[in-house]
Each structure stands twice: as structure tokens, then as C-alpha cells.
N, C-alpha and C positions, 0 to 999 in steps of 0.2 A: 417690631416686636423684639427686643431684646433676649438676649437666649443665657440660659442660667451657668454658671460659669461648672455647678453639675453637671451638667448635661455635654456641654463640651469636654470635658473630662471622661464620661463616658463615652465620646463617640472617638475621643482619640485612642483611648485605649483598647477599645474595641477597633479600629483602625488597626492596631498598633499588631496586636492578637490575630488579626487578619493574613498582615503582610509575614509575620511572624510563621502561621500557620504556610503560609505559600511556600514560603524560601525554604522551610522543611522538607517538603512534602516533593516542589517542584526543581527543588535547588537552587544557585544562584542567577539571578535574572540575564545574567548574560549567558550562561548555559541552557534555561528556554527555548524551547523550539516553539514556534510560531504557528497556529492553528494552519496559515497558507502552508508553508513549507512541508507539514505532514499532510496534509491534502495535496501536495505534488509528488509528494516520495510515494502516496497512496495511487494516482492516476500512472505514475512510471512504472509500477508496479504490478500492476490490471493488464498494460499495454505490453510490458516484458513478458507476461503468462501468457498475453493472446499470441504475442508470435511464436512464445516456445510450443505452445498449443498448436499452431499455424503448421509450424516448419514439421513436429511429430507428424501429422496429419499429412503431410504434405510428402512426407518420405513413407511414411506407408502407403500413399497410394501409388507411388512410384514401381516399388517394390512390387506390389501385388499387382500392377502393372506388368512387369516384365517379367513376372512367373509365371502371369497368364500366356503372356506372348511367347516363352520359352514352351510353355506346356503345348501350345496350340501347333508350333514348329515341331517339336517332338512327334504329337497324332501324326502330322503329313507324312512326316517320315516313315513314319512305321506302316500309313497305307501305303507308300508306293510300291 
């Protein structure tokens, strides 16, 4: 089936309006970031919060650790 040489004319131009509308919008194709590559900046990103998360969490319970322990040294004291 032969395709009308309208029609191809239409789909290039509309092609054309496409790639036009992208390079705008997204900017030049070598300046694109790549859907993988912002799904790994996105996972490094999850993992760097979970340890900042980690390590906060992890120095307060230290702390409240060795307040308790100072506090509990302190009572003995004061009973003997």
C-alpha cells in the first residue's frame, strides 16, 4: 500500500515539531540525563539519608547512654 506523499509530509513535520519541541524543553541531546542515571542519583540519595538518619540516631543513643550511666554513678554516690 503506497502511502501518499501528504501524509509523509505530515508525519515528517510533525516528527520535525517533536524533536524541535524536546531540544527546547530538554535541551541539547547530549546534555540529557538518562532516566538510569537519575534513578541512581535517586537510590544514592535514599542510602545517603538512611545513614545520615543511621549515624543521628546512633549518636543519640550513645549520648543518652552515658547520661544515664553518669546519672546512675552520680545516685551511688550521693547514697554512700
Amino acid at each position: 500500500m503506497p502511502r501518499n506523499s501528504d501524509s509523509i509530509l505530515l508525519e515528517s513535520v510533525s516528527t520535525h515539531r517533536r524533536r524541535l519541541r524536546q531540544a527546547f524543553v530538554l535541551g541539547r541531546l547530549a546534555d540529557r540525563r538518562v532516566v538510569n542515571d537519575n534513578v541512581k542519583r535517586f537510590i544514592g540519595s535514599v542510602v545517603l539519608a538512611a545513614v545520615v538518619g543511621v549515624g543521628c540516631l546512633g549518636y543519640s543513643f550513645v549520648t543518652n547512654a552515658l547520661a544515664q550511666q553518669a546519672a546512675q554513678q552520680q545516685q551511688q554516690q550521693e547514697t554512700k
